[in-house]
Backbone as CSV, one residue per row, in Angstrom:
resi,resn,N_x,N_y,N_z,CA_x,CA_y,CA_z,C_x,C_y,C_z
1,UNK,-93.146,109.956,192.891,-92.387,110.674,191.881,-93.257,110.989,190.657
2,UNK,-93.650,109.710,190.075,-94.871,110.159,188.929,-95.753,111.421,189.334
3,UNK,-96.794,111.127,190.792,-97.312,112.070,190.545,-96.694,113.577,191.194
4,UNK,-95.860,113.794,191.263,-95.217,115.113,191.079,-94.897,115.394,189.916
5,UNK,-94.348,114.525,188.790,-94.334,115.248,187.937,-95.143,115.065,186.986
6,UNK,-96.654,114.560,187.035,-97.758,114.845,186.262,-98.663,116.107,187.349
7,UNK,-98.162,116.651,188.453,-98.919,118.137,188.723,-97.737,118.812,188.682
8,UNK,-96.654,118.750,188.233,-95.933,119.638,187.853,-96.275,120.157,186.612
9,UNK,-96.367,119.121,185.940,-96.670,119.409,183.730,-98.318,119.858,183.848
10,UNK,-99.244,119.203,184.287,-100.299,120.087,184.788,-100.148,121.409,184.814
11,UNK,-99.261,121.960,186.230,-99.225,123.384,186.697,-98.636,123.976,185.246
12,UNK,-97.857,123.420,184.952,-97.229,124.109,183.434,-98.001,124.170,182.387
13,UNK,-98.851,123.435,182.038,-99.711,123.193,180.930,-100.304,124.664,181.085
14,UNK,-101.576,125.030,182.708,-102.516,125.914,183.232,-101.504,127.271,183.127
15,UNK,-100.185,127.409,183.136,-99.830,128.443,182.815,-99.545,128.926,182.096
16,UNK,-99.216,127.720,180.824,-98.823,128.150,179.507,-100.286,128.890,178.979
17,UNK,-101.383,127.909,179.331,-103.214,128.287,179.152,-102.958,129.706,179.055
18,UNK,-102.945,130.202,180.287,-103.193,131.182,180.972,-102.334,132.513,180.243
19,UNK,-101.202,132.050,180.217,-100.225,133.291,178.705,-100.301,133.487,177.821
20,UNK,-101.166,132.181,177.148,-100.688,131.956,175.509,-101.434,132.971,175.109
21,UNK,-101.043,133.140,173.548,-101.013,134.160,172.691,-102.666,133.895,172.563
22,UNK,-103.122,135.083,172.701,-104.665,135.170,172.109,-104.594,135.387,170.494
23,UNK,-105.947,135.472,169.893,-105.971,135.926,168.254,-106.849,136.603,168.356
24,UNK,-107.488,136.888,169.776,-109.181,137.826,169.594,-108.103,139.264,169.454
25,UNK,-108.497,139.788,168.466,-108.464,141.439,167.935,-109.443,141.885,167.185
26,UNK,-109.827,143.137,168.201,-110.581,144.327,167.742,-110.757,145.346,167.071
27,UNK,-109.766,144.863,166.067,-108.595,146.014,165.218,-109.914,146.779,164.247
28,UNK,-110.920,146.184,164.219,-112.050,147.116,163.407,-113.666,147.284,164.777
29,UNK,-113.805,146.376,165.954,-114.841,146.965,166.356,-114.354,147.905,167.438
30,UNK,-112.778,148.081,167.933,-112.785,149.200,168.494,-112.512,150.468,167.364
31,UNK,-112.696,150.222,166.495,-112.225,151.474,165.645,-113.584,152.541,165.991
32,UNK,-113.296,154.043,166.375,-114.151,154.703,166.464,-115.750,155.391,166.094
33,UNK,-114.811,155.509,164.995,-115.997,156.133,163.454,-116.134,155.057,162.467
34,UNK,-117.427,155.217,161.998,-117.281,154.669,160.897,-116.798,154.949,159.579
35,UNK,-116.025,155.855,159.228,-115.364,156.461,158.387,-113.718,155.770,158.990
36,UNK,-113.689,155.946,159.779,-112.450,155.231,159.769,-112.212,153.698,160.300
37,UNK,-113.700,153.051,160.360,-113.775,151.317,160.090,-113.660,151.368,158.668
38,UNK,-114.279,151.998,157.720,-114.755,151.645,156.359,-112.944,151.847,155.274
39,UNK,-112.302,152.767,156.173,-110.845,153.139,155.724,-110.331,151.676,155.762
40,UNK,-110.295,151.273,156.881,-109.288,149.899,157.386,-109.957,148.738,156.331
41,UNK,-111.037,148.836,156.297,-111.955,147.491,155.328,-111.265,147.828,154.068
42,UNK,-111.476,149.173,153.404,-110.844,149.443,152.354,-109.291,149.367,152.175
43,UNK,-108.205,149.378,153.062,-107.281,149.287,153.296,-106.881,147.600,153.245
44,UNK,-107.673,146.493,153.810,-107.498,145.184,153.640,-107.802,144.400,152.831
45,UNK,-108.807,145.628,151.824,-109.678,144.825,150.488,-108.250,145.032,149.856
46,UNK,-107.531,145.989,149.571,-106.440,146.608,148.783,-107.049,147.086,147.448
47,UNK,-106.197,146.666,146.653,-106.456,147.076,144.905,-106.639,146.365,144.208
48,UNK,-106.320,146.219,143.003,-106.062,145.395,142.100,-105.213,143.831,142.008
49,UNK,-104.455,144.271,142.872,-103.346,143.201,143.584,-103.971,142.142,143.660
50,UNK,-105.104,142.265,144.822,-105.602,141.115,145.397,-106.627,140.723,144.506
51,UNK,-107.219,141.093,143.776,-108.536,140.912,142.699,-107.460,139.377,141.624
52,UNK,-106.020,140.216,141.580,-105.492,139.455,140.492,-104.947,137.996,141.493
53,UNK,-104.506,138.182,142.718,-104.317,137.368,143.341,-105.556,135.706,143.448
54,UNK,-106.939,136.165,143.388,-108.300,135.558,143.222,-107.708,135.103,141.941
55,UNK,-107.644,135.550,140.766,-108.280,135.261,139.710,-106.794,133.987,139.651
56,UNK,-105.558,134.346,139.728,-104.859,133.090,139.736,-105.093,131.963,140.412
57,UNK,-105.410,132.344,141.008,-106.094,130.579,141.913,-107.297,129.977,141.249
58,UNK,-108.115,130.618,140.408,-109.111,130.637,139.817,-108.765,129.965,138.637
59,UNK,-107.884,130.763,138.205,-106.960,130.154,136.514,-106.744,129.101,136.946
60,UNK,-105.959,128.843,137.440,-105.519,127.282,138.117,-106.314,126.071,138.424
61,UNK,-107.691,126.562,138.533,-108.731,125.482,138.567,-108.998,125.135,137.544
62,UNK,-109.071,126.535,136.603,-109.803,126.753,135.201,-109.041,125.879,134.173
63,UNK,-108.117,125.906,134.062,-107.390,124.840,133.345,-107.190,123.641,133.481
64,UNK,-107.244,123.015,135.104,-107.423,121.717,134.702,-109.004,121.107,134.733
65,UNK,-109.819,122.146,135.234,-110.820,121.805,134.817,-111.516,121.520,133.276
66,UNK,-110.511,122.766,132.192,-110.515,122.366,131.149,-109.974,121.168,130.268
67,UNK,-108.352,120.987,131.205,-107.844,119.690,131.141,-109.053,118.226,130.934
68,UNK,-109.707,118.234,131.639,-110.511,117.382,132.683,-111.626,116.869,132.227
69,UNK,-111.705,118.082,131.036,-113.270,118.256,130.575,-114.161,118.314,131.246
70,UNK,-114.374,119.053,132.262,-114.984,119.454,133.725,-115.737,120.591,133.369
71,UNK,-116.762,120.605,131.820,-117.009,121.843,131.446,-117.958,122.810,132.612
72,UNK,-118.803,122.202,133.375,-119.420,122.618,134.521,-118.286,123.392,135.454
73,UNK,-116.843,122.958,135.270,-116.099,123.572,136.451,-116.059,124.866,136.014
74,UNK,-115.369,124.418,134.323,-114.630,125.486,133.842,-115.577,126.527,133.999
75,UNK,-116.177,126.063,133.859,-117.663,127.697,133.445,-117.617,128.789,134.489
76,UNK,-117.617,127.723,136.061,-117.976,128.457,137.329,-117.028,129.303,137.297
77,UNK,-115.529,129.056,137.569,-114.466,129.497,137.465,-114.349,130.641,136.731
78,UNK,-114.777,130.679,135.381,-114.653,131.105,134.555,-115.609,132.943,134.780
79,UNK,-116.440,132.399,135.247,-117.497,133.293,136.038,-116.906,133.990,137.198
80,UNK,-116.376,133.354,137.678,-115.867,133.705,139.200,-114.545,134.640,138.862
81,UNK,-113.464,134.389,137.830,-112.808,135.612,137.398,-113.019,136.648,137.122
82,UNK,-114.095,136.659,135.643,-114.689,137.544,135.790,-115.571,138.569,136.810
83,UNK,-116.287,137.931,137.811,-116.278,139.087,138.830,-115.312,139.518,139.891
84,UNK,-114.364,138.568,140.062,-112.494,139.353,140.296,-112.110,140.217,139.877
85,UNK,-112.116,140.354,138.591,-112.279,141.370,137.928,-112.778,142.387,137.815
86,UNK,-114.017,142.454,137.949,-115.094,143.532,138.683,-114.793,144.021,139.242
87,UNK,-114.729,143.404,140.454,-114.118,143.767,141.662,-113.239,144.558,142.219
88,UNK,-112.440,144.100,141.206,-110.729,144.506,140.955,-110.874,145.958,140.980
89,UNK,-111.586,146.517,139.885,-111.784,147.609,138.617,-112.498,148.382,140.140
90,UNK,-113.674,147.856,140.258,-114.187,149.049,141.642,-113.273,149.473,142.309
91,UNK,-112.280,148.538,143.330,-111.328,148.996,143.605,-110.460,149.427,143.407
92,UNK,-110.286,149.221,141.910,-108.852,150.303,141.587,-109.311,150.656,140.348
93,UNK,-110.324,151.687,140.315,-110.844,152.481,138.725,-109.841,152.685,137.216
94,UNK,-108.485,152.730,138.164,-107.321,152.932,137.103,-107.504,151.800,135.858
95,UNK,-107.557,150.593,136.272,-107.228,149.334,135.782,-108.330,149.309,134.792
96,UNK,-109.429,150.007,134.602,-110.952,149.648,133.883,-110.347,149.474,132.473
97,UNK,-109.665,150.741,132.349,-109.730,150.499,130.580,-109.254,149.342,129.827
98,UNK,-108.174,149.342,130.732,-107.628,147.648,130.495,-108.202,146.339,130.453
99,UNK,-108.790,146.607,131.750,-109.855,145.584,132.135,-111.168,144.951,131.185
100,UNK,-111.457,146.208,130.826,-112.213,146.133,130.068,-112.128,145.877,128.351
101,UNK,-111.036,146.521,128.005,-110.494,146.170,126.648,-109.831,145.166,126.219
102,UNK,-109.287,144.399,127.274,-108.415,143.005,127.155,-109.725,142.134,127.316
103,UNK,-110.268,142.082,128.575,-110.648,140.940,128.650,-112.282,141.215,129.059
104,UNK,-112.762,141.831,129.994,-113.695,142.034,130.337,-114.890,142.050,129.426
105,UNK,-114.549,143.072,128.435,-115.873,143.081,127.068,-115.255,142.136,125.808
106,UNK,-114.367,141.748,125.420,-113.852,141.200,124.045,-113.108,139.085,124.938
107,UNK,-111.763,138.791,125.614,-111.262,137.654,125.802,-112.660,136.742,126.606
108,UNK,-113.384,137.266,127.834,-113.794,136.971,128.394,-115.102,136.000,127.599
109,UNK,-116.093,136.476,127.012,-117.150,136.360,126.187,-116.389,135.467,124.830
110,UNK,-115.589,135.901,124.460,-115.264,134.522,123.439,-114.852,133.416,124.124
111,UNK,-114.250,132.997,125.327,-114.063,131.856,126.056,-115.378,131.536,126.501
112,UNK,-116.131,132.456,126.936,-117.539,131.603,127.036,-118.414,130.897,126.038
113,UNK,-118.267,131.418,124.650,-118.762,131.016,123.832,-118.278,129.544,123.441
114,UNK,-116.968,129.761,124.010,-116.215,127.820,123.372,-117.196,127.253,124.517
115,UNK,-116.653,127.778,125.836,-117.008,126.554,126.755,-118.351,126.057,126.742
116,UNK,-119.564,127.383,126.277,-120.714,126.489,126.096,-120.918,125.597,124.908
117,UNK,-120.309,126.347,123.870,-120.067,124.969,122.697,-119.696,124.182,123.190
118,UNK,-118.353,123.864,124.324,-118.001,122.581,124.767,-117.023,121.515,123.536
119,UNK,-116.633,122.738,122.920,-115.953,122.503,121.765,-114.147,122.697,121.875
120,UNK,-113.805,121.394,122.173,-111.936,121.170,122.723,-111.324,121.779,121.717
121,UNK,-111.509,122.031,120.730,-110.320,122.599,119.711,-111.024,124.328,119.806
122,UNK,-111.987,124.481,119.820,-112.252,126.092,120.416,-111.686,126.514,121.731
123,UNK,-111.993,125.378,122.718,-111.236,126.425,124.085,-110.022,126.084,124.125
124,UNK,-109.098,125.420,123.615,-107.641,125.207,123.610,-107.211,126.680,122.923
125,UNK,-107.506,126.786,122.086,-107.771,128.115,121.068,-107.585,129.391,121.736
126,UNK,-108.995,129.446,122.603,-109.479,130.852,123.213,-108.403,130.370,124.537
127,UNK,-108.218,129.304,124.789,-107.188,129.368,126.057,-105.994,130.016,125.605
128,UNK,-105.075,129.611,124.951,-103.967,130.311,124.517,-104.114,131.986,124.539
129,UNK,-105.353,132.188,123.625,-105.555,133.475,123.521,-105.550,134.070,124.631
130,UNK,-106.530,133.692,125.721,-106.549,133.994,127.072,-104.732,134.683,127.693
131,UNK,-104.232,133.353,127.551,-102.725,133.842,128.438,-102.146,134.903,127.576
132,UNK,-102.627,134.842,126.295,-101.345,136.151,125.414,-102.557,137.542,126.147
133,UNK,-103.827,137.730,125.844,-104.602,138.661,126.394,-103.640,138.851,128.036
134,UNK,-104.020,138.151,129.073,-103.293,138.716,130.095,-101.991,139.171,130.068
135,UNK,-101.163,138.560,129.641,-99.894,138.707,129.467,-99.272,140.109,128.568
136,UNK,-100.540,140.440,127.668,-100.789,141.877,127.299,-100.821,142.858,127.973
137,UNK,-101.988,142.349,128.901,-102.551,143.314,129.790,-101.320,143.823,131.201
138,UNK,-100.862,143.168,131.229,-99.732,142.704,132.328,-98.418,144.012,131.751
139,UNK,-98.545,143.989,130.229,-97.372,145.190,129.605,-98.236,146.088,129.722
140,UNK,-99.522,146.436,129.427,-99.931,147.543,129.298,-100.165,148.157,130.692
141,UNK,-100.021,147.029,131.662,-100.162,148.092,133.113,-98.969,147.730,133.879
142,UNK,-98.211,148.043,133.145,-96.884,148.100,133.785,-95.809,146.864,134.671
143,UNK,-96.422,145.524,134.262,-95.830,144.457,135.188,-96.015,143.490,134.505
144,UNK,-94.831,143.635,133.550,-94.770,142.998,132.455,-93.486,141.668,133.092
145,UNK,-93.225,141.811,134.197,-92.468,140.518,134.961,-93.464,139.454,135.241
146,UNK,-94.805,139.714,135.184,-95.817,138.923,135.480,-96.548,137.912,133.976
147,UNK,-95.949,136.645,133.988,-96.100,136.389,133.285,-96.629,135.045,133.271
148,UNK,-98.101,135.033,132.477,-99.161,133.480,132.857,-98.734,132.464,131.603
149,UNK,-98.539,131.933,132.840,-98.076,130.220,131.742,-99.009,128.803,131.960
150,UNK,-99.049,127.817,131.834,-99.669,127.033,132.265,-99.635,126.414,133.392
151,UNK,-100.264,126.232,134.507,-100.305,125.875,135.828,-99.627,124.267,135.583
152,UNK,-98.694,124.377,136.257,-97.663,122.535,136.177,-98.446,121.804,137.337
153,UNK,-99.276,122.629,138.262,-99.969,121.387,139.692,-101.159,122.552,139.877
154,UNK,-101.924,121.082,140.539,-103.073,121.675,140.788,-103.081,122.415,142.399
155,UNK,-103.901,123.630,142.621,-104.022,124.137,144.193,-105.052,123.830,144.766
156,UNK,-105.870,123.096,144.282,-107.118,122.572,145.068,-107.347,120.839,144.847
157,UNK,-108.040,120.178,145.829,-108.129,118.804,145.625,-109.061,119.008,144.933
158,UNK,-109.678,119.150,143.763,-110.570,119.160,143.156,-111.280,118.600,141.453
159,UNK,-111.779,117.972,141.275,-111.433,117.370,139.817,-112.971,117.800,138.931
């Protein structure tokens, strides 16, 4: 009896094998042209969306790294938005002026200046400033429901 029904669950196992759902897709090396691979790449990079999507997960480090006094974190982070940002702006040219007038040339560069001072009552400071700057930027491009507050948990195990 056992072994019938350990080559029964066997035979079942080899057929489930044999059906299950693959994940191999070719959805860009069968694509024909390269004009229309470079569409689909551009199509999955998206816009601005996802640039801002980066930079919140980013914020989220950035603060408790500032929390933390993790000034080495904050910095990276801090770096790493900023070319989200970049990023962002290539992909969606619309967003530059903003980009650039909120934070890119003026919020960005005064938070660097605390964090290399390494000076807690400066980046508490330029932090605040930071969330009213986005939260600006957020009315001036239209998604003003989007609104940065202080991260209550951390998204990475990271200290």
């Amino acid at each position: 009896m056992r072994l019938i029904l350990i080559l029964t669950l066997l035979s079942l196992n080899y057929t489930v094998a044999q059906n299950s759902y693959s994940t191999k897709s070719n959805w860009l090396i069968d694509t024909n042209s390269s004009e229309e691979k470079f569409k689909k790449i551009e199509k999955q990079l998206r816009g601005f969306d996802l640039a801002m999507v980066e930079v919140g997960y980013r914020f989220n480090s950035f603060y408790f790294a500032i929390k933390d006094k993790n000034y080495p974190l904050a910095n990276y982070q801090w770096d790493k938005i900023k070319k989200a940002m970049e990023n962002g702006v290539q992909r969606r040219p619309k967003r530059e002026s903003s980009s650039k007038a909120m934070f890119l040339d003026t919020q960005y560069k005064s938070m660097k200046i605390a964090l290399d001072k390494k000076d807690d009552k400066l980046i508490a400071k330029e932090y605040q400033q930071t969330k009213q700057v986005c939260n600006a930027c957020h009315v001036a491009e239209r998604v003003p429901f989007i609104d940065v507050i202080d991260p209550q948990y951390r998204w990475q195990p990271i200290k």
